[in-house]
DRENZA-899527 format. One record per atom (N, C-alpha, C, O): residue number from 1; residue in one letter; atom name; x, y, z. Coordinates in Angstrom, 2 decimals. Atoms other than C-alpha are relative to their C-alpha. Layout:
NUM/A/CA/X/Y/Z
...
END
This chain:
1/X/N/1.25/-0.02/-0.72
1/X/CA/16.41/-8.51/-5.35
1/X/C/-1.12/-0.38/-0.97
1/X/O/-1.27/0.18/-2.06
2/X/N/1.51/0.32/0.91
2/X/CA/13.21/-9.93/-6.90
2/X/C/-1.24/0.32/0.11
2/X/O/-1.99/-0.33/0.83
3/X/N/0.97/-1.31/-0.19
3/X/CA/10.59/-7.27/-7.30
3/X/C/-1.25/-0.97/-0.64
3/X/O/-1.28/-1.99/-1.33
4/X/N/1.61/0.68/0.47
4/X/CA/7.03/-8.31/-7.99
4/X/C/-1.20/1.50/0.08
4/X/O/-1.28/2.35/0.97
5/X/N/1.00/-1.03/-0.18
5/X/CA/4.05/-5.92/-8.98
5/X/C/-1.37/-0.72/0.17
5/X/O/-1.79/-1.60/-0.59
6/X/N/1.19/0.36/-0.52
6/X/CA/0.87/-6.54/-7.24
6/X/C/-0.88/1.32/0.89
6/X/O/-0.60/2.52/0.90
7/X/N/0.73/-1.04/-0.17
7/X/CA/-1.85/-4.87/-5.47
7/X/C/-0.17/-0.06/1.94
7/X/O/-0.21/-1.03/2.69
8/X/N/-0.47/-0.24/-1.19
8/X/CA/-1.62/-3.33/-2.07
8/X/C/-1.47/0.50/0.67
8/X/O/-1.83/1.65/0.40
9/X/N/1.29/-0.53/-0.31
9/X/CA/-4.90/-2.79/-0.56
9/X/C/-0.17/1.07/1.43
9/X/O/0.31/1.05/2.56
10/X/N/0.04/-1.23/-0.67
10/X/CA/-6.06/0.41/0.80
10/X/C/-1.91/0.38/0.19
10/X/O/-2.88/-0.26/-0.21
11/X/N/1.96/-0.26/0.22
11/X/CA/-9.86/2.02/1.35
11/X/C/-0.03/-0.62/1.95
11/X/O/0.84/-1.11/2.67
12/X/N/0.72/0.27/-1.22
12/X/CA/-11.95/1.46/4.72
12/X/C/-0.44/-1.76/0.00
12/X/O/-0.40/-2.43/-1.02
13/X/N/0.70/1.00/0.37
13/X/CA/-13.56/-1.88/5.82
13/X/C/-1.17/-0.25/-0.95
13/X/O/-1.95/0.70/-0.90
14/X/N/0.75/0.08/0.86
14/X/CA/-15.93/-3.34/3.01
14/X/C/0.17/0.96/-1.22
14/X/O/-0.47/0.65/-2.22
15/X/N/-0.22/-0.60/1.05
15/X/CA/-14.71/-0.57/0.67
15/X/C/0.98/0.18/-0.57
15/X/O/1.20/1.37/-0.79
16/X/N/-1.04/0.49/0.45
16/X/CA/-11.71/-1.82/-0.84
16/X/C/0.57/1.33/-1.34
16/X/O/-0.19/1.79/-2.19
17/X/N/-0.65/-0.61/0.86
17/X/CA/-9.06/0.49/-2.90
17/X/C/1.25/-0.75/0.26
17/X/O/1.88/-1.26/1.18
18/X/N/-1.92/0.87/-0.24
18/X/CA/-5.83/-0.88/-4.00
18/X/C/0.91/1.03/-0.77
18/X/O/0.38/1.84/-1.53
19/X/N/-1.55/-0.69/0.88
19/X/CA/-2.47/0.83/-5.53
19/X/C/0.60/-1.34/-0.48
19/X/O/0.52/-2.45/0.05
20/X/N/-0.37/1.27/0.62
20/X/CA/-0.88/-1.41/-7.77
20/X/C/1.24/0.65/0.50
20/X/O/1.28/1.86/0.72
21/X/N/-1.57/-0.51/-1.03
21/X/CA/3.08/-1.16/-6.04
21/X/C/0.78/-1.08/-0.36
21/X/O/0.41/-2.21/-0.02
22/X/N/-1.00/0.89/-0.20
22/X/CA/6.09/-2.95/-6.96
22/X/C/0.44/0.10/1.36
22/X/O/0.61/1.13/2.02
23/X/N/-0.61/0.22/-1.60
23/X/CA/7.34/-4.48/-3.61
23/X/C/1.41/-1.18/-0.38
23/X/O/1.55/-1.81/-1.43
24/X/N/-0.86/1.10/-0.20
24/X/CA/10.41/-6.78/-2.71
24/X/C/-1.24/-1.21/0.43
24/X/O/-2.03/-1.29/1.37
25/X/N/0.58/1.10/-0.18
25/X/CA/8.87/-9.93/-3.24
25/X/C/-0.52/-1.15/1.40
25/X/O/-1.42/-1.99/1.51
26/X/N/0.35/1.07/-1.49
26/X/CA/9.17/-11.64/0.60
26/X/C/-0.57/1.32/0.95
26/X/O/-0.74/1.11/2.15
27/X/N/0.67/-0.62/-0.89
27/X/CA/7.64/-8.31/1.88
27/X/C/-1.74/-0.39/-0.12
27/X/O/-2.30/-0.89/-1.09
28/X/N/1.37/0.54/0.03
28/X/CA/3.91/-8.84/2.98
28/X/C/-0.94/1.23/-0.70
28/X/O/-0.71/2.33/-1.18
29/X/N/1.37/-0.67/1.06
29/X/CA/0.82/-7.49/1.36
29/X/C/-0.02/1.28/0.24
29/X/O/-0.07/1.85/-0.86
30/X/N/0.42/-1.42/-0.42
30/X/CA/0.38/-4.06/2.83
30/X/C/1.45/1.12/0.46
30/X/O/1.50/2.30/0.81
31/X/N/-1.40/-0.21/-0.27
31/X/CA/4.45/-3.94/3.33
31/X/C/0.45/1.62/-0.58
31/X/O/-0.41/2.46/-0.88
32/X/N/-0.45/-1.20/0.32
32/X/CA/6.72/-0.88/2.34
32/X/C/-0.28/-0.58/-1.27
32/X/O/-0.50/-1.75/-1.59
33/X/N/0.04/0.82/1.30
33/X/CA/6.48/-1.01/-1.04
33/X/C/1.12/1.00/-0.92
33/X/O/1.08/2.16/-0.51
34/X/N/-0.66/-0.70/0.54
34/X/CA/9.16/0.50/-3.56
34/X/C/-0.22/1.25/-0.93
34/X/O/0.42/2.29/-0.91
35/X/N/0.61/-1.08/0.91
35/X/CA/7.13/2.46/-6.35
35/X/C/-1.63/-0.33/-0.08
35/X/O/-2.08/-1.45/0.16
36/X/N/1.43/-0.23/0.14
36/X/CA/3.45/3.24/-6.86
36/X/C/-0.36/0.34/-1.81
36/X/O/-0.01/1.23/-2.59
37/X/N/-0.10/0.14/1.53
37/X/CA/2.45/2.38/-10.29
37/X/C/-1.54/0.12/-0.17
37/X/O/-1.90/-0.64/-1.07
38/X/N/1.73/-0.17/0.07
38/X/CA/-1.33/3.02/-10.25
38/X/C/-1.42/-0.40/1.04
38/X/O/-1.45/-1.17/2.00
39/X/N/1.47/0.72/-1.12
39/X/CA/-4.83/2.35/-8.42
39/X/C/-1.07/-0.69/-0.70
39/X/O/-1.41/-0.31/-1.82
40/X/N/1.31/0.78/0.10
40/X/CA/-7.74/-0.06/-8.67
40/X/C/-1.05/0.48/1.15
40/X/O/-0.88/0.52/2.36
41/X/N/1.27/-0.12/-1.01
41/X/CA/-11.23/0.88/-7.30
41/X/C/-1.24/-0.93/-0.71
41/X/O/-1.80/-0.55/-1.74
42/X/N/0.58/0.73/0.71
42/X/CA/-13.37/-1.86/-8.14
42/X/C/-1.93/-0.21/0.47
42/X/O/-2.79/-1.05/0.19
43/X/N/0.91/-0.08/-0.62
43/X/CA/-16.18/-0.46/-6.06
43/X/C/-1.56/0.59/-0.99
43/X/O/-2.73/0.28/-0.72
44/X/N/0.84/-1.07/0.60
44/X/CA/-18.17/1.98/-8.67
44/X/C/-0.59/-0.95/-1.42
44/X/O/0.23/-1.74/-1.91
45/X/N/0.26/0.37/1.19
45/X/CA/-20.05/0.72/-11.75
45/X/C/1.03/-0.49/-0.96
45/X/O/1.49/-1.62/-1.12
46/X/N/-0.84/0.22/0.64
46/X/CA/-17.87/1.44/-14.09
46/X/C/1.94/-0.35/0.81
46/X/O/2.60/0.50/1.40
47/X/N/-1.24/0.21/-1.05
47/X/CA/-14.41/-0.08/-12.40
47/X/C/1.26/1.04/-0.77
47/X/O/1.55/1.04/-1.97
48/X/N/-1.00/-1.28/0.06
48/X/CA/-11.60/3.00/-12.24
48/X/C/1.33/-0.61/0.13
48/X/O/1.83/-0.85/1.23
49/X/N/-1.34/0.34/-0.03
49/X/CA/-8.31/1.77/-13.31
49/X/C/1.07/1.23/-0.71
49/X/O/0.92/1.89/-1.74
50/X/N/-1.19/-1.18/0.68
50/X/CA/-5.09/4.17/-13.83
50/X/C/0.91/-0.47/0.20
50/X/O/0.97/-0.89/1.36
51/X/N/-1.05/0.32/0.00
51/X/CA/-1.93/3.12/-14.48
51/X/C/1.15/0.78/-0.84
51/X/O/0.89/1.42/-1.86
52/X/N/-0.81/-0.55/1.06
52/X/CA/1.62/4.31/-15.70
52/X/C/0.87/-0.46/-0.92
52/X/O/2.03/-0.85/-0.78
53/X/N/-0.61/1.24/0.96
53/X/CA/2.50/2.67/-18.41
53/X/C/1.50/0.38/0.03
53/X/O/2.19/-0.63/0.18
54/X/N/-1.11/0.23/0.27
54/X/CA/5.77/3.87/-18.74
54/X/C/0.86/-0.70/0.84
54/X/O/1.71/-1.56/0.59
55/X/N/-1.06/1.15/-1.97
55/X/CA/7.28/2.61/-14.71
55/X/C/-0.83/-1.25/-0.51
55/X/O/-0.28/-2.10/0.19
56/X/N/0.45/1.48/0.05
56/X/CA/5.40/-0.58/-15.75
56/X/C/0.51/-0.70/-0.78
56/X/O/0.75/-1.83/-0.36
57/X/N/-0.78/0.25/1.10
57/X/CA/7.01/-1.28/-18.75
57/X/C/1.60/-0.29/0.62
57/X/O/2.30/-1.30/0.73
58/X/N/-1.35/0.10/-0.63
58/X/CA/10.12/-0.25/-17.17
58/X/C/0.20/-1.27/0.76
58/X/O/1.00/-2.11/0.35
59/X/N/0.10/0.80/-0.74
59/X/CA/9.49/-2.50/-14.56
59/X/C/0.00/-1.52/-0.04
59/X/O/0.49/-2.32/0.75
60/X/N/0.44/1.24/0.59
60/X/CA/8.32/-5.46/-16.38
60/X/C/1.57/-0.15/-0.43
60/X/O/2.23/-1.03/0.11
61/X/N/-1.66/0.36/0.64
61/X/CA/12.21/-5.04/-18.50
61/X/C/1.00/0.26/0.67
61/X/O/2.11/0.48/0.18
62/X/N/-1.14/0.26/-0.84
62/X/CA/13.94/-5.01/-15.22
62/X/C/-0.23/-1.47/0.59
62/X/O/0.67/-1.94/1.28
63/X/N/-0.10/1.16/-0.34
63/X/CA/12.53/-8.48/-14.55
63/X/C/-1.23/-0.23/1.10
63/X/O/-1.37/-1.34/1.64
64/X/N/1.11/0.22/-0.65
64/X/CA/9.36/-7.88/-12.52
64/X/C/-1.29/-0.98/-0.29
64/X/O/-1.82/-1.08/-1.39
65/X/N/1.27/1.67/-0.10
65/X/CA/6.50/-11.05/-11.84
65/X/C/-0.90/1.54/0.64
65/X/O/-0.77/2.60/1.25
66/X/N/1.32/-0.78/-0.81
66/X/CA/3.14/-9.85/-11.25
66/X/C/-0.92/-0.86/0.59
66/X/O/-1.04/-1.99/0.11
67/X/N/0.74/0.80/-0.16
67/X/CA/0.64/-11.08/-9.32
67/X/C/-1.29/-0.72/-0.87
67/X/O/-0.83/-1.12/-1.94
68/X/N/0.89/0.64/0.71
68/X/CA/-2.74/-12.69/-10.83
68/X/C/-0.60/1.74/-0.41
68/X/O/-0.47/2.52/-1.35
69/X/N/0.83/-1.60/0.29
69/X/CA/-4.72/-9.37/-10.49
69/X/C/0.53/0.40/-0.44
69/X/O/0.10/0.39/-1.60
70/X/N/-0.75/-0.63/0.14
70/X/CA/-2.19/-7.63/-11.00
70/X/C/0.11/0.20/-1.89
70/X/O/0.27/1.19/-2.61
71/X/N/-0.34/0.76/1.39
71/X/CA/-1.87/-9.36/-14.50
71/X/C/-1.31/0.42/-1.17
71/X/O/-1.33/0.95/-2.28
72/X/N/1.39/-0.30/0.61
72/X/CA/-5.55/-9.19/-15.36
72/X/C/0.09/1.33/-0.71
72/X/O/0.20/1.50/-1.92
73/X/N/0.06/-1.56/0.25
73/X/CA/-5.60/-5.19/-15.14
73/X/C/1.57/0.45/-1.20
73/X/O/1.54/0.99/-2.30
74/X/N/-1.06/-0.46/1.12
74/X/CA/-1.94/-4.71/-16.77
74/X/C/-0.71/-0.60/-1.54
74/X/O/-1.02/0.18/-2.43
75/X/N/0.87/0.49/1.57
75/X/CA/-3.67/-6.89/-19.97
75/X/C/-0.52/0.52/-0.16
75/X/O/-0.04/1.37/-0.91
76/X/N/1.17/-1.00/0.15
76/X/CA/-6.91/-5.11/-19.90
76/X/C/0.52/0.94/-0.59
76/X/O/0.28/0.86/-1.79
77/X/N/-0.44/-1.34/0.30
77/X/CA/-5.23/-1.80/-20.48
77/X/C/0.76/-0.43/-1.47
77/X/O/0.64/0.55/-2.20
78/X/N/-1.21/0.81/0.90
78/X/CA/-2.67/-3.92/-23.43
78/X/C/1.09/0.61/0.09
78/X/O/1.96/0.89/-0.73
79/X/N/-2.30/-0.20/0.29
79/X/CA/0.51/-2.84/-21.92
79/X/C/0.80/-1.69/-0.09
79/X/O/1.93/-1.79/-0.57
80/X/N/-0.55/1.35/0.20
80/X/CA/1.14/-7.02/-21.74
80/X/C/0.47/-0.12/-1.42
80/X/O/1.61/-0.48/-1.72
81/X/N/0.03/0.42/1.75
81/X/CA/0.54/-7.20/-25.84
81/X/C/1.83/1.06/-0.06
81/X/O/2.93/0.57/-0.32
82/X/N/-0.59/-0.72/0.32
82/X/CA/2.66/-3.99/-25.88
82/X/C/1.31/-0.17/0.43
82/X/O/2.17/0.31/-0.31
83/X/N/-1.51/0.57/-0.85
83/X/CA/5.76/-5.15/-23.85
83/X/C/0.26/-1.54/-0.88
83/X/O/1.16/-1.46/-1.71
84/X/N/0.01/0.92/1.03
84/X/CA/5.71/-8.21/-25.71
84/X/C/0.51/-0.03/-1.11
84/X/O/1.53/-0.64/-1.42
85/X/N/-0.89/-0.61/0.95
85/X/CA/6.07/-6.63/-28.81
85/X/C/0.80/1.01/-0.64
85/X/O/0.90/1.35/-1.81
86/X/N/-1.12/-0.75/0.01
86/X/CA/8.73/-4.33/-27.96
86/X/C/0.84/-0.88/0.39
86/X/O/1.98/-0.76/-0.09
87/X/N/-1.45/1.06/-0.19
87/X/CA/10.81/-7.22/-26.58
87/X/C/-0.15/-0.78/-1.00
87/X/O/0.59/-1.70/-0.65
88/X/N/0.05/0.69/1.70
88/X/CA/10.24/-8.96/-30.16
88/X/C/0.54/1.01/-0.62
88/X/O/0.90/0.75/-1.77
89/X/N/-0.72/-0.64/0.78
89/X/CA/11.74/-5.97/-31.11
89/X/C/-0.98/1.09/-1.54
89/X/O/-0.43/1.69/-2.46
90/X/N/0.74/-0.26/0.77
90/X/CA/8.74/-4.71/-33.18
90/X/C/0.37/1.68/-0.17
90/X/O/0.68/2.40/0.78
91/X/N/-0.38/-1.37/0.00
91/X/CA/9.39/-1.13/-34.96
91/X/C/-1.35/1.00/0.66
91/X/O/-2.44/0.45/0.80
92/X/N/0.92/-0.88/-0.83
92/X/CA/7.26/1.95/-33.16
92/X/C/-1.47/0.09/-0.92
92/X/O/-2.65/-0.03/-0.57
93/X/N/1.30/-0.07/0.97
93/X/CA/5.04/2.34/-36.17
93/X/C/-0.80/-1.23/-0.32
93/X/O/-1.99/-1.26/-0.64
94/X/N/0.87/1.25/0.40
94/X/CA/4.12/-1.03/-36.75
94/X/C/-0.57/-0.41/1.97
94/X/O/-1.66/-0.90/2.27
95/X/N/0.50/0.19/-1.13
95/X/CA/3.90/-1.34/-32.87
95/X/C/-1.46/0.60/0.39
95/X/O/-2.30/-0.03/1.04
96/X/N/1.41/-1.23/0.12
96/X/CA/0.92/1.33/-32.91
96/X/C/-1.03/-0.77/-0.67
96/X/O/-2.01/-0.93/0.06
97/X/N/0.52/0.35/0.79
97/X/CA/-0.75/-0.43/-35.74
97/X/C/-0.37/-1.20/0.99
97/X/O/-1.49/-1.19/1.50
98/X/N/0.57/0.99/-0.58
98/X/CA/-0.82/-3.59/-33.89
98/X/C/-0.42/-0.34/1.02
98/X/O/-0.67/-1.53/1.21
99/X/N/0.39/-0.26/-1.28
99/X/CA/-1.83/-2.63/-30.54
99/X/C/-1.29/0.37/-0.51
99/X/O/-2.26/-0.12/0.06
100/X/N/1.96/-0.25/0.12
100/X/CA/-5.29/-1.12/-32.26
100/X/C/-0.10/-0.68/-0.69
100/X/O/-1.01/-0.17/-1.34
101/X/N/0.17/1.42/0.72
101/X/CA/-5.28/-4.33/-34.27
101/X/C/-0.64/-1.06/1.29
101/X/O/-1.68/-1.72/1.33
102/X/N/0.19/0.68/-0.99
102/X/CA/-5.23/-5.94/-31.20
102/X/C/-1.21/0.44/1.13
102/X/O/-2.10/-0.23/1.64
103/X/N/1.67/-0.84/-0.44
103/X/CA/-7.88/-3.84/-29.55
103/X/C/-1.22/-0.09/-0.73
103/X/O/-2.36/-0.28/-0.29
104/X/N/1.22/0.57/0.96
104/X/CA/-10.02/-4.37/-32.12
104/X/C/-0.65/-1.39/0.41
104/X/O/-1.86/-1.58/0.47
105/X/N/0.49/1.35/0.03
105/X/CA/-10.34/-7.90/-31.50
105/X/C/-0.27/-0.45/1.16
105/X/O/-0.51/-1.66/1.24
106/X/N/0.11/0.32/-0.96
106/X/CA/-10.78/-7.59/-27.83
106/X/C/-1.52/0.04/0.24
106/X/O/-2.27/0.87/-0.27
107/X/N/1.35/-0.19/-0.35
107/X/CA/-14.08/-8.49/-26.29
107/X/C/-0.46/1.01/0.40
107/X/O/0.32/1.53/1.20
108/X/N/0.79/-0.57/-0.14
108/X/CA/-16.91/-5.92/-26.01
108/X/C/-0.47/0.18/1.79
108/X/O/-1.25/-0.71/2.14
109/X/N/0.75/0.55/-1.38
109/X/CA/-17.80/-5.44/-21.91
109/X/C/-1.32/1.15/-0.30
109/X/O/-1.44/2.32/-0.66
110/X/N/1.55/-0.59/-0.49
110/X/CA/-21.59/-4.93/-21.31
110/X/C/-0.49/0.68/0.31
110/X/O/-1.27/0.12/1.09
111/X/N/-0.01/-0.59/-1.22
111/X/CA/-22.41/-2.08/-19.74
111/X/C/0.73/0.02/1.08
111/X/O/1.87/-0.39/0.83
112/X/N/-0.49/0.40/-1.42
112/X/CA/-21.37/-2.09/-15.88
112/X/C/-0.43/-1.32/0.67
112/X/O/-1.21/-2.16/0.22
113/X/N/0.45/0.20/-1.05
113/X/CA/-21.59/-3.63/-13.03
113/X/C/-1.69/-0.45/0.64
113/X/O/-2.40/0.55/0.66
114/X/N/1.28/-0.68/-0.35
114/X/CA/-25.01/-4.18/-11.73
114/X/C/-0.09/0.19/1.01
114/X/O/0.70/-0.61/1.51
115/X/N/0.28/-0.63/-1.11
115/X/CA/-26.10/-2.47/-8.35
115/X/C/-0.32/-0.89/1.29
115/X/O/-1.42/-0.40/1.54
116/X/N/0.96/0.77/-0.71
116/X/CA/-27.20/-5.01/-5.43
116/X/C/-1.47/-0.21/-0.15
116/X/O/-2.09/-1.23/-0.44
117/X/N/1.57/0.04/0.45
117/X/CA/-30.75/-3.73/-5.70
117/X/C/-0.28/-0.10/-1.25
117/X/O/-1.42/-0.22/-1.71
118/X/N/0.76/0.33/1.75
118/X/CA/-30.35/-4.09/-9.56
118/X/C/-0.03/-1.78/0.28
118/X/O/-0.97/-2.42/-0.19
119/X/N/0.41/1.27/0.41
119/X/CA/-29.69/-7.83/-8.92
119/X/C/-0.95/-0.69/1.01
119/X/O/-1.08/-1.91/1.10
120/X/N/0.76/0.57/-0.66
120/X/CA/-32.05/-8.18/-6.51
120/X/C/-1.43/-0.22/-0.45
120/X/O/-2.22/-1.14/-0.24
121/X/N/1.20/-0.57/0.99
121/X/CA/-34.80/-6.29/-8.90
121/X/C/-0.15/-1.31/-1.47
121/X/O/-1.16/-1.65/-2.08
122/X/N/0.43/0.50/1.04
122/X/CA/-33.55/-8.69/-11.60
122/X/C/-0.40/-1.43/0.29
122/X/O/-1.25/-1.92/-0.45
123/X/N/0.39/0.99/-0.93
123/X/CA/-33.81/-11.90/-9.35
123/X/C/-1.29/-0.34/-0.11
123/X/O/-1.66/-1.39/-0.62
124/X/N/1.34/-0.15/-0.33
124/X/CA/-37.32/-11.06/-8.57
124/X/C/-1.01/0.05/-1.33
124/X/O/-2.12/-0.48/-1.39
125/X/N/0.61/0.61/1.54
125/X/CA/-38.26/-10.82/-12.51
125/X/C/0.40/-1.03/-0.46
125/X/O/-0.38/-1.50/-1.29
126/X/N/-0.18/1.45/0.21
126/X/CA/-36.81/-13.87/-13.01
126/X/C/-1.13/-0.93/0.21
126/X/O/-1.73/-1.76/-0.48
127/X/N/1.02/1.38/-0.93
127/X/CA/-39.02/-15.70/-10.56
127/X/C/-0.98/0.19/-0.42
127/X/O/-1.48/-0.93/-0.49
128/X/N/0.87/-0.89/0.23
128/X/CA/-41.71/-13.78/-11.64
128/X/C/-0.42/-0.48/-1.57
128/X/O/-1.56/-0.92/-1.76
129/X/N/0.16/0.69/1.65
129/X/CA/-41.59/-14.88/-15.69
129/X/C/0.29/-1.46/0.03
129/X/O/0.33/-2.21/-0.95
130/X/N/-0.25/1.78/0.22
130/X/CA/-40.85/-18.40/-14.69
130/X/C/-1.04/-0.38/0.53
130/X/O/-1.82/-1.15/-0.03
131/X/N/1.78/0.44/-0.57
131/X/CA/-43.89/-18.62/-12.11
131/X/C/-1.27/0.17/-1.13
131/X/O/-2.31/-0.48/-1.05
132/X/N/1.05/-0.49/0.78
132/X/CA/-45.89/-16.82/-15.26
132/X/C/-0.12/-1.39/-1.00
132/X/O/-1.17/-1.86/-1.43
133/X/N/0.01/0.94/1.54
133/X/CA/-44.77/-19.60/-18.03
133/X/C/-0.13/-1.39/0.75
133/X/O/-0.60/-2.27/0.02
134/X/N/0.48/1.32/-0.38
134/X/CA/-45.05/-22.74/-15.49
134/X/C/-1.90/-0.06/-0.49
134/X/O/-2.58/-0.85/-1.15
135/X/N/1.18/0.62/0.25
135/X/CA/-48.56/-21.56/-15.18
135/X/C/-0.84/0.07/-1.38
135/X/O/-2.01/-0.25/-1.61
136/X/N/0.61/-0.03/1.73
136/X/CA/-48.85/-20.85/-19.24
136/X/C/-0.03/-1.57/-0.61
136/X/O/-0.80/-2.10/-1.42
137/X/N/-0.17/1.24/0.19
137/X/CA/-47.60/-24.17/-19.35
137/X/C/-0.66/-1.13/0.27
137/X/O/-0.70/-2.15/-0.41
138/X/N/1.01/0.89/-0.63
138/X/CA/-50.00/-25.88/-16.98
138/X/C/-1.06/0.56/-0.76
138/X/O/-1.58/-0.48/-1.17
139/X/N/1.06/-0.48/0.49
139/X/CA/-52.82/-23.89/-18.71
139/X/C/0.17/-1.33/-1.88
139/X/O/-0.43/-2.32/-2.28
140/X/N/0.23/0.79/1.54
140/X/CA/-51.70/-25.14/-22.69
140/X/C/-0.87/-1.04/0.37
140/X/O/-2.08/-0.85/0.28
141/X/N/0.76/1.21/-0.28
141/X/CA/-52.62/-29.07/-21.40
141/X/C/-1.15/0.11/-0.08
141/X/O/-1.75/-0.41/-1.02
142/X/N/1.40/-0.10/-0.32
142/X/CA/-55.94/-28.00/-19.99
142/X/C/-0.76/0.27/-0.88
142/X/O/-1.82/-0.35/-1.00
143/X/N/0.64/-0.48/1.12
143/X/CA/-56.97/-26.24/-22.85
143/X/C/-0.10/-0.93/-1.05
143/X/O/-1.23/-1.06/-1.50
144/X/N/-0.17/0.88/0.68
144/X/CA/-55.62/-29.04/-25.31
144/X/C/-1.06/-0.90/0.26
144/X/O/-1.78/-1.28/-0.67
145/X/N/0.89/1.25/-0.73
145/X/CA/-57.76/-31.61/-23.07
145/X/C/-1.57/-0.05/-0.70
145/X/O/-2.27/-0.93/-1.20
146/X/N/2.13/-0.31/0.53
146/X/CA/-61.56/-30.15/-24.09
146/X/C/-0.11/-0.27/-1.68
146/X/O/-1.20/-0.62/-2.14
147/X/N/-0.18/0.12/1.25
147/X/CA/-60.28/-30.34/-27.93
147/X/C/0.17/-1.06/-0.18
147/X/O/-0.33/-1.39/-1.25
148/X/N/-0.37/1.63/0.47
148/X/CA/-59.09/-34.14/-27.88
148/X/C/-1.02/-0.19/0.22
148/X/O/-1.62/-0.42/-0.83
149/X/N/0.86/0.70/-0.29
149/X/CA/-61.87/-35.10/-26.13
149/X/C/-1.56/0.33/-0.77
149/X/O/-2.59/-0.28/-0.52
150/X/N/0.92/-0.50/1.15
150/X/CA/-64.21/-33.24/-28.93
150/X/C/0.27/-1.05/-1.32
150/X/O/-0.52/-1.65/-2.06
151/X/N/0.00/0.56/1.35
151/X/CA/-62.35/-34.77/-31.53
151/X/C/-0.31/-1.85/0.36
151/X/O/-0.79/-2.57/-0.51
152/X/N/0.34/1.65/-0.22
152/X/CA/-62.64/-38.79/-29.62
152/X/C/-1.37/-0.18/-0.11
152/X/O/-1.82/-1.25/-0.54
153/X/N/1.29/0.41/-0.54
153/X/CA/-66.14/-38.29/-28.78
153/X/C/-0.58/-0.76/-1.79
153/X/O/-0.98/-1.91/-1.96
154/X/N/0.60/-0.05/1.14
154/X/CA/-67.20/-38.12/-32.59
154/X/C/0.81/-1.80/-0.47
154/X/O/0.35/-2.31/-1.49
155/X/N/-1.25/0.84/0.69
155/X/CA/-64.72/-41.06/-33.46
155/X/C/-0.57/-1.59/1.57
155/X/O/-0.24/-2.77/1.47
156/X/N/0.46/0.71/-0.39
156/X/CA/-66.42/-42.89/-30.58
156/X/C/-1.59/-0.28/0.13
156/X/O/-2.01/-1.27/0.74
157/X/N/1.53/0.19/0.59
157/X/CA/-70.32/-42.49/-31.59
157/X/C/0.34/-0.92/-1.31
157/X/O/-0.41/-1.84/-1.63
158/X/N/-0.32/0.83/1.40
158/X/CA/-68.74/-43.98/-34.88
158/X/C/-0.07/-1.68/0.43
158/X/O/-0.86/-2.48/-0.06
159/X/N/-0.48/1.42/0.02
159/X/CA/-67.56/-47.30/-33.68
159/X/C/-1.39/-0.77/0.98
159/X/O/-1.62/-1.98/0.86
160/X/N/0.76/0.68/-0.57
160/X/CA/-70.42/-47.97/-31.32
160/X/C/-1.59/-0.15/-0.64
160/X/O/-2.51/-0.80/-0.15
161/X/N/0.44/0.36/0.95
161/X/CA/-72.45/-47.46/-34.50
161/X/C/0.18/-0.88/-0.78
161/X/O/-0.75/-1.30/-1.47
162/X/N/-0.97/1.35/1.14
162/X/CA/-70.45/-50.01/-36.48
162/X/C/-0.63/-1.61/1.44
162/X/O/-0.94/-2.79/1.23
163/X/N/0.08/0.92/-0.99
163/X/CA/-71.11/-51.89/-33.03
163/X/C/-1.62/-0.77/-0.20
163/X/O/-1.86/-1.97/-0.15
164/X/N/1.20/0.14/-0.04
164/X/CA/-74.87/-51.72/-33.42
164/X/C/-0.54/-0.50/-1.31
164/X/O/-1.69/-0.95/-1.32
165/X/N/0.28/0.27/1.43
165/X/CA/-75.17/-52.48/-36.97
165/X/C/0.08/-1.58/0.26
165/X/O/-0.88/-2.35/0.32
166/X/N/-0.70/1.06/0.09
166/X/CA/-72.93/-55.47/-36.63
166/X/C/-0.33/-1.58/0.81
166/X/O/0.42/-2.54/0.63
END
């Protein structure tokens, strides 16, 4: 049978929860599923992932495909790195070592999430500092303008002196 771990979605309309679930592969999305290997809630700021590494592992070295998501979140956590290098055969102690080696070097995430009304709030300062610097921008010119035409004037009494002489 060819098992696949992916995510089984659960939660109300618009408020999405999933269980990550090995299933028989030709069952459909919401199908029986064989084991329950963790949840995704990707609703809250900070996104709430739990998983058990050990049935996943297992799972993975009975021959289990995962889906895309599925894939993302198992990485994130580094049971991928870590299955990897236990099937390389890596000893337990050096396995440890190179899993927070490998954490180390993983990108930094930002804070959360931001809120709807945060990106609506930040939207609105956007528009807001760009309308300010067009019109800082239209202002520089104007201001520049009264200064050239200070420094031509003098530079044109000159020549229509040279004119009058001549």
């Amino acid at each position: 049978m060819s098992t696949r771990i992916r995510l089984m979605r659960m939660g109300s309309m618009k408020r999405p929860f999933y269980r990550l679930v090995v299933v028989d592969s030709r069952k459909r999305r919401d199908g029986r599923s064989i084991e329950n290997l963790g949840t995704y809630n990707p609703i809250p700021k900070e996104i709430e992932v739990t998983l058990q590494e050990d049935r996943i592992l297992h799972w993975l070295g009975q021959g289990a495909q995962m889906s895309g998501t599925a894939e993302d979140l198992v990485r994130q956590a580094g049971l991928l790195e870590r299955f990897q290098l236990m099937k390389a055969g890596t000893p337990r102690e050096e396995l440890e070592a190179r899993l927070a080696e490998w954490k180390a070097r993983q990108p930094r995430v930002s804070g959360g999430r931001l809120s709807r009304a945060d990106k609506k709030a930040q939207k609105k300062a956007d528009a807001r500092a760009a309308v300010e610097a067009e019109k800082a921008a239209e202002a520089a010119p104007a201001a520049a303008a009264p200064a050239e035409q200070a420094d031509a004037a003098p530079a044109a009494d000159g020549e229509d002196a040279e004119k009058a002489e001549g």
